[in-house]
N, C-alpha and C positions, 0 to 999 in steps of 0.2 A: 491578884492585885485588888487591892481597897476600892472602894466606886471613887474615893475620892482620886486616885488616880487615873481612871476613866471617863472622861468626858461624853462620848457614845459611847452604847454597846448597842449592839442592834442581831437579833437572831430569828433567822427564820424568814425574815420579811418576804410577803404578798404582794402583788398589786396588779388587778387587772383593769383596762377599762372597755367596757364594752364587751365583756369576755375576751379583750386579746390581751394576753400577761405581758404586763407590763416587769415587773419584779416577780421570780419566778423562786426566791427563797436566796434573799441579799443577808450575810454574815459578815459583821467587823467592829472593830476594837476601835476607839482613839484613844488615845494619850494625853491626860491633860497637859497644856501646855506644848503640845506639838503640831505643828502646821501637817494634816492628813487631805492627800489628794487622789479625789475619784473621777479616774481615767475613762474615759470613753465618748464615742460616736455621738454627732448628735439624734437626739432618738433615745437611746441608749436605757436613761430612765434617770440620768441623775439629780434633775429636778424633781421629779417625785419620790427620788429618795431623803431629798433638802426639806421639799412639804411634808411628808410623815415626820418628818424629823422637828419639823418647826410648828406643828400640830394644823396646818392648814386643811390636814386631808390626812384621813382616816385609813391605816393598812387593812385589808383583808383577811391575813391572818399575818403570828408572827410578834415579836417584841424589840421594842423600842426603849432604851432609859436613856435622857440627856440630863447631864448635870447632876441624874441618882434617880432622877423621878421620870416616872414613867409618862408615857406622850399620852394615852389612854387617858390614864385615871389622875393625871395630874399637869394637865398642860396649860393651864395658869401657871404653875412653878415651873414649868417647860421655857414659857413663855415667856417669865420673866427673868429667863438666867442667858436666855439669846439675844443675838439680834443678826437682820438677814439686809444683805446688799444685793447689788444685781439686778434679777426682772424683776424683783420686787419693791425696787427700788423709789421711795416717794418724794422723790426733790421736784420743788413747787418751782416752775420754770419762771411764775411773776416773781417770785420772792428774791432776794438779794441773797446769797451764802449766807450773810450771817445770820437775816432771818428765819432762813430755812434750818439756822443749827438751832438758834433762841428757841423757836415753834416745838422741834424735838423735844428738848432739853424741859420747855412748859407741860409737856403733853406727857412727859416722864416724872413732873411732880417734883424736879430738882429747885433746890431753894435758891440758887444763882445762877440763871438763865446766863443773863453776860456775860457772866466769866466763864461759865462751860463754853460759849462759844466762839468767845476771844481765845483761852485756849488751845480747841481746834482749831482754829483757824492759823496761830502761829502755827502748830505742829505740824500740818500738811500745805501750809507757805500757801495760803490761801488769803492774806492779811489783802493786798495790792487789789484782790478781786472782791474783797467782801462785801461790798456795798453797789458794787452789781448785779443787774438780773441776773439770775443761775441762767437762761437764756441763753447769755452773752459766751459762754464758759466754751474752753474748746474740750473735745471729748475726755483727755487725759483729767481737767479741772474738773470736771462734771464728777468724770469716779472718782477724784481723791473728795470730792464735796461726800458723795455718795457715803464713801467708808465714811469717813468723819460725821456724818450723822448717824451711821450704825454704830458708833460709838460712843455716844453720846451715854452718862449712865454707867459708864465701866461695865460692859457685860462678860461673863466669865466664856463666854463661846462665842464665835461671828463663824454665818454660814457667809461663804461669797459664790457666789452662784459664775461660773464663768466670767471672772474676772477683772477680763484682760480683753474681751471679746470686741472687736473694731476698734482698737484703740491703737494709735501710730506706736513705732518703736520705742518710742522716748517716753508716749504713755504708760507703755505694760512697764517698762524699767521701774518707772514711779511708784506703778502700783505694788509691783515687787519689793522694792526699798521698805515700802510701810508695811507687806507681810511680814517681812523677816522683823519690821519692828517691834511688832506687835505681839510677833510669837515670842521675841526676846524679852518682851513686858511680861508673860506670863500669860495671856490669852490664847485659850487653843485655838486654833482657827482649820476651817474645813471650807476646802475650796474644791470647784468641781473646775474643770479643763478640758479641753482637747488634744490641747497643747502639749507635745511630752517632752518640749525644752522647757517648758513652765512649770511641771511636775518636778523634773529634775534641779529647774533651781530652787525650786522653795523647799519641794516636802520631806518630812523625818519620814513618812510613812506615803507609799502609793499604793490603791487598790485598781483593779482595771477591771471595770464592770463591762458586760459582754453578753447577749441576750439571756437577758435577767438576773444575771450572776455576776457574783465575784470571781473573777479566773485566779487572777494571782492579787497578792497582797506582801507587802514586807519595803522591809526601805530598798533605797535604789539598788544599795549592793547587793543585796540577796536578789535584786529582779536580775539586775547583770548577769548573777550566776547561771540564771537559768538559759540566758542563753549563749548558745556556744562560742569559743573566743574564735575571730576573724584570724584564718587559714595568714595571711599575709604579713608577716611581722615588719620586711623590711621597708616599707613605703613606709614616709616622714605622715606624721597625721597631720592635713590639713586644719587651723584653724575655722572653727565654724563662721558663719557668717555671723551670730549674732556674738561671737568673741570681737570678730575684727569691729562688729559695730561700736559694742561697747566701749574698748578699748581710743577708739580715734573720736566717741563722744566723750569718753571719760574725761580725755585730754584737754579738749574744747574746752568743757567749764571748768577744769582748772584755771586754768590763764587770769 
């Protein structure tokens, strides 16, 4: 595949700290344009595999290319083909949403602050809050604020760093909704979870990192395959709980 089909590649990756490895020689592919999700513990290392990636921090040994350029020798062009949500997240709690998109949007050198941020702000239904302190915002508002300013700029990659992480039911739904949207816009996006219903709904590709390594990688089908099919055919499959949820919220906002 052409790099331009690849959005990471990443071989060999290092990482210790304090001499305890952290990344002990992490391998994997994305896809441009595909939602890629890295599975694992917290611990695990999938934040330090987000900051090599986002050039915050330096691997040990090992290669990095995002977007075609390497994280090493080119992370200004790194830097300016991503953008990261999550713990790194810098929503100004005095600020109102829109300010906080405007500030973005200024601080990126775009020639129409306003309208980038009226924009977002319709697109993640944010319009009703926008001239409220980010403060005020309930946890789901907060991350859809969050993404909505990593998006600011049209970046061709969005790292989301645990995603979904203390946000009520009807939060992570949210946030869900705008992954699938974003990947269907053509943005690749890599997200890291714990969550292996959150894997399952979103990603084309899952890796399951696992002290220091990549154990398995492949879409969900090929991970199914690997393990063996339940002995019990004739018991009906309970619906999950987060089907029955979905399902009697989905109804709700109908109406």
């Amino acid at each position: 595949m052409s790099h331009h089909e690849i959005a990471i590649s990443v071989q060999g990756l290092k990482k210790s700290y304090k001499n305890i490895p952290v990344l002990t020689g992490v391998d994997f592919q994305v896809k441009t344009g595909s939602i890629f999700a890295l599975l694992g513990s917290n611990g695990a290392g999938k934040t330090t595999i987000i900051k090599i990636l986002a050039t915050l921090l330096k691997q040990d040994s090992g290669n990095a290319t995002v977007n075609g350029f390497d994280v090493l020798l080119n992370p200004g062009n790194v830097r300016q083909s991503i953008s990261l949500t999550g713990q790194f997240a810098a929503v100004d709690e005095i600020l109102t949403g829109r300010e906080n998109l405007i500030m973005v949007a200024q601080l990126r050198h775009l020639s129409n602050p306003r309208q980038v941020a009226q924009d977002l702000l319709n697109r993640f239904s944010l319009t009703d809050a926008a001239d409220r302190g980010a403060a005020t915002y309930s946890g789901g508002m907060r991350r859809r604020l969050d993404i909505a300013m990593s998006l600011v700029g049209s970046p061709q990659l969005i790292f989301l760093d645990e995603p979904t992480t203390g946000l009520d039911p009807e939060g992570r739904i949210e946030v869900w909704k705008i992954v699938k949207e974003l990947a269907g816009s053509g943005t690749t996006v890599f997200l890291t979870t714990q969550y292996l219903d959150e894997a399952e709904q979103l990603a084309d590709q899952i890796a399951i990192l696992h002290q220091g390594k990549i154990i398995q990688s492949g879409a969900l089908e090929e991970l199914k395959k690997l393990f063996p099919p339940v002995k019990v055919e004739y018991i009906e499959k309970q619906p999950t709980l987060e089907e029955i949820f979905l399902s009697t919220v989905g109804k709700k906002e109908e109406n």
